[in-house]
N, C-alpha and C positions, 0 to 999 in steps of 0.2 A: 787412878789414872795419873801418874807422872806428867810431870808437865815436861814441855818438851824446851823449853827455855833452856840458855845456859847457865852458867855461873853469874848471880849479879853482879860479881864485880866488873864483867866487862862491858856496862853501862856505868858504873861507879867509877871506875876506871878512866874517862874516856878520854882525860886530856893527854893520854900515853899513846894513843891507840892509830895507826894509821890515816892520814890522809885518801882523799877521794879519790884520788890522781894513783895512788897505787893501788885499788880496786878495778880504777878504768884501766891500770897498766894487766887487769889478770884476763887473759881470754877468757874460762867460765862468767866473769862476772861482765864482761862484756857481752857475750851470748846471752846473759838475762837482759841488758837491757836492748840489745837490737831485737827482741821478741815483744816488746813494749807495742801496743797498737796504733801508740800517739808517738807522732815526729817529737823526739827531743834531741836537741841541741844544749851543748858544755864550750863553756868560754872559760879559759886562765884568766885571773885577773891582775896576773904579772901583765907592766907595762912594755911592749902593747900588748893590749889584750888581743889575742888571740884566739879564734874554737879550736878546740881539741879532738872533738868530738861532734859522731854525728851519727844517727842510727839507718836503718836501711827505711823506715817509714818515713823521715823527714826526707829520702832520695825521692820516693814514690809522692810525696805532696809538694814538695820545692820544682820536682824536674832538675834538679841538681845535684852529682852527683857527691860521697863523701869524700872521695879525693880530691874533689873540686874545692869544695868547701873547709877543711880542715886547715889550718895554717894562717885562714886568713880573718878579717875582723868582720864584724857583724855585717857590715854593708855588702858583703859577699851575696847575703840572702836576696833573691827576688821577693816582689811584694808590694805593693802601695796601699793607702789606707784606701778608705769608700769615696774620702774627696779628692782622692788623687795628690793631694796637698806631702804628703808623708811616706817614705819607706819606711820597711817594715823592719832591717835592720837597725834604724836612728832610733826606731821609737821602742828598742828590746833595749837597747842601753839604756834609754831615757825615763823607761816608765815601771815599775814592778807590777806585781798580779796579774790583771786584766790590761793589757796594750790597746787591743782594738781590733778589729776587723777588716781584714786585707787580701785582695784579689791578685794572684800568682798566676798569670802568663808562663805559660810551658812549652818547652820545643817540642813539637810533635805530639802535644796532647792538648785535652782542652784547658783554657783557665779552673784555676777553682777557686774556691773562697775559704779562707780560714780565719778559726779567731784564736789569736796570739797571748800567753800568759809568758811572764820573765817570774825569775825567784833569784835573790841571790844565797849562795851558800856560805855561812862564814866560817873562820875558826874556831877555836872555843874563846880567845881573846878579842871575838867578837871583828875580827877582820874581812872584809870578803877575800873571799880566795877563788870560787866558783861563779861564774852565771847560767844558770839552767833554762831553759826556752824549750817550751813546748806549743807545738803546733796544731790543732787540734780543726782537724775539716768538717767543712758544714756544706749543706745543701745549695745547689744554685739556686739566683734570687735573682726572678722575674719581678716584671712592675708591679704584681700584682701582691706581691711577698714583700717587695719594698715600703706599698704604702699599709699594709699590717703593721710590720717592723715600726714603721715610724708612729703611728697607733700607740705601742705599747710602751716607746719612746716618750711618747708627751705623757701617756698614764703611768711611766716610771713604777712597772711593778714586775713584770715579767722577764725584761732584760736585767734586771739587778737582781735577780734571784738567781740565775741563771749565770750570772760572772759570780755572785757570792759563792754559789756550790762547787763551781769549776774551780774557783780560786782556792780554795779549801781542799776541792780534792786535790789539787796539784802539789801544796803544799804538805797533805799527808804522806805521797809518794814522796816527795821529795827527804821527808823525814824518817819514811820505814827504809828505802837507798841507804840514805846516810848512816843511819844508825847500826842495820845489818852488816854494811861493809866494813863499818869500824869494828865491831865485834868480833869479824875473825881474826883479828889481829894477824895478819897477813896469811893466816891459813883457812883458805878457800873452803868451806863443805858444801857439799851438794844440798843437804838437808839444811841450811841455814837458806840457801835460796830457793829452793821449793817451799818454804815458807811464806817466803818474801813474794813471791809468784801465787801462792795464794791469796795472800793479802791483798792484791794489786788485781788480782781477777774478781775478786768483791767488789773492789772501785769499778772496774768494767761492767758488772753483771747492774751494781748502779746508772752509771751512764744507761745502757742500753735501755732498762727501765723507764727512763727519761726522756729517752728518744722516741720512745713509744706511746710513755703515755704523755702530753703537752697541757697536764693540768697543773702547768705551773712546782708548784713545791710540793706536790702529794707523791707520795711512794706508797702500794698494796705492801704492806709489812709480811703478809703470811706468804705471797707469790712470792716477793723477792728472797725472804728467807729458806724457801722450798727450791728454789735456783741456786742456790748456796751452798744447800745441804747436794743437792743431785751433781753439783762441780769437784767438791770434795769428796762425794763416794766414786762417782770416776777416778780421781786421781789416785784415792789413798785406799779404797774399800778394797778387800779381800775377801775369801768364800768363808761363808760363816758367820760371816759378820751381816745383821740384818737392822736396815734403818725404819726406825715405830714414825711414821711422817703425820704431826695431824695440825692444820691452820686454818686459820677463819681470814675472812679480809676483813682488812683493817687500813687506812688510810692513816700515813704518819708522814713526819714533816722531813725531807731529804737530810739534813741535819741531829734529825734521831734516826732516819735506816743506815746513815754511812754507817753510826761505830756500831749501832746492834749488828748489822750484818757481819764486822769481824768480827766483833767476841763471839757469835754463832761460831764464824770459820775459825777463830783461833780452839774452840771447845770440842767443835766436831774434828778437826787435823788431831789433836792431841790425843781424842779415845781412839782413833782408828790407828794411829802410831804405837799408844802406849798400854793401851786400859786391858786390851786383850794378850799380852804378853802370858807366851805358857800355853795359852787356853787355845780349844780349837774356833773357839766363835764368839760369840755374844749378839746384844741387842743396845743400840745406840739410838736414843729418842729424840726428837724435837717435837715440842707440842706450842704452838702461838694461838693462843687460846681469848678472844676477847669477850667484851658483856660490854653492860650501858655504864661501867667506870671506869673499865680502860682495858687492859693486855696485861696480862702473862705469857712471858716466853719460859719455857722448862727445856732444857738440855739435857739431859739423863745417859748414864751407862751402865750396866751391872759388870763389871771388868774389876780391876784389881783394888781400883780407889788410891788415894793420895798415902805416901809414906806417908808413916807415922810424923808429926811435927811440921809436916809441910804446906804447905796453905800456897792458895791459887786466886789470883794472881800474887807473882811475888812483887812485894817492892822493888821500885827501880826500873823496873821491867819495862819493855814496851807496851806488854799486854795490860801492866798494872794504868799504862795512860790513855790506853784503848777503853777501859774499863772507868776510870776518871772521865772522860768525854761522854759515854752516854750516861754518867748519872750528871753531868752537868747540863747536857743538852735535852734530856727527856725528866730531869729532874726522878730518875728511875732509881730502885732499892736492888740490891742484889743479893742472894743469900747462896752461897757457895757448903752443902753437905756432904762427906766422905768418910768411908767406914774402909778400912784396909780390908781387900778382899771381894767388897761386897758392892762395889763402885763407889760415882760420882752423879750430885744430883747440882746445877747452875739454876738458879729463879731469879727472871729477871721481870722486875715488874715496874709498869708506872700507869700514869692518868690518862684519861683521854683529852683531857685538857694540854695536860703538858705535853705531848706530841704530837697535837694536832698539827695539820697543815696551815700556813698564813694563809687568812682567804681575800684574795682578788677581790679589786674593787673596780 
């Protein structure tokens, strides 16, 4: 199974390799991110700073439009905090990660409520050059929601878990963006961003997880992973090609399902691109298998297997930091088998200990 990666040198490479600003100048790469489900907003940070950018989700949560907004500085944005005290433009310039939570007045719609994350982007000489703002909408909040909220507030455990994950995931997108768009070195492929759209529909199939289950930092490891696999054989599966599905539940901590869930997506995108090359079909496995020690995940193909010499993940890679995160976050072993011809086999194991969920007190 070929990996579907480029050349490392165009992460080795990177201090050569295009600017953000000439990614947001390519329609395609613009059409990936007005598909994004969360309002993001791009500010220059040539003096003044000005947004550049603004996608069609942040029209739909702002009630402002992108031409409205474009040109001008942060305080363009409607918004105030929960005490009234703060807009929500001051406090994008003022604050990184987590900003706060702010109530948006709409013309001809109703208020809504959002909570606010800023990132800055820099150069590789560590300058900002970008500010990235995403908007991310939450549910109306009657009195009765107010005083839970402040509940979890004084018991400081569930609202800080909750900016911790958001915060992390914002900054994952913000780092698979950056990195993709520099790599094509101003030549746009489609398949470099149906990747990237994978990758970023893993962080979604996360959120929605979250949304649904409110136990705090637990994620079902085998459901989310079987949501992963059924996104991917939508998009990339072909006739022939038959996916072996078997998982147990399993409770793991949002912080080990972010990366297991790409390295799934980045193993399952790669057999279905490349493993069956030539062939009229095959079988592509995920097995998330636990006991009273912990999990194994197994990724399995019988397709072509890895050229001779080449090894998965490659250094430098995205995939290779994808793959760095969960053995640092789940303290997990992975063992990568390939026979040219005969496929590829991924074992991704760890404790039950090490990715357990934090538990609420």
């Amino acid at each position: 199974m070929p990996p579907h990666d480029d050349n490392p040198e165009q992460v080795q490479g990177i201090l050569d390799t295009p600017a953000l600003a000439d990614a947001l100048e390519s329609e395609q790469f613009r059409r990936f991110l007005d598909q994004i489900p969360i309002a993001i907003v791009v500010s220059e940070m040539a003096a003044p700073e000005r947004i550049v950018y603004a996608n069609p989700q942040c029209e739909k949560v702002s009630g402002q439009t992108a031409a409205h907004i474009v040109g001008k500085p942060w305080s363009v944005l409607r918004g105030r905090s929960e005490s009234g005290d703060r807009s929500l433009g001051e406090m994008i310039v003022e604050t990184a990660d987590f900003v706060g939570t702010f109530r948006i007045e709409r013309d001809g719609a109703e208020p809504v409520c959002i909570d606010a994350y800023s990132n800055l982007i820099e150069d590789d000489s560590g300058t900002p050059i970008y500010r990235l703002a995403a908007l991310v909408e939450t549910a109306s909040r009657d009195d009765t929601q107010r005083e839970l909220e402040q509940k979890i507030l004084d018991r400081d455990i569930l609202l800080l878990e909750m900016q911790h994950r958001v915060k992390n995931n914002l900054q994952m997108i913000t780092a698979l963006i950056r990195i993709e768009a520099r790599n094509t070195r101003g030549r746009i492929d489609q398949g470099t961003f149906d990747r990237l759209a994978g990758r970023v529909e893993s962080l979604q199939l996360l959120y929605a997880a979250l949304s649904v289950d409110s136990r705090g930092d637990e994620i079902d490891l085998g459901i989310y992973l079987s949501e992963i696999a059924s996104s991917v054989m939508r998009s990339h599966g072909r006739e022939g090609i038959r996916l072996d599905l078997k998982v147990d539940a399993y409770p793991v901590s949002v912080n080990v399902a972010m990366p297991a869930g790409l390295v799934v997506n980045e193993l399952l995108t790669n057999a279905l691109k490349h493993a069956f090359v030539g062939r009229d079909g095959g079988t592509i496995g995920l097995h998330s298998l636990s006991d009273g020690n912990g999990c194994r995940v197994t990724i399995t193909d019988d397709g072509v297997g890895l050229p001779e010499g080449a090894t998965w993940p490659k250094p430098g890679k995205l995939s290779a930091l994808i793959v760095q995160s969960l053995r640092e976050n789940a303290k997990a072993a992975l063992a990568v088998e390939s026979q040219p011809g005969k496929g590829m086999r991924v074992i991704i194991t760890f404790t039950r200990a090490a990715a357990a969920p934090a538990s609420g007190g």
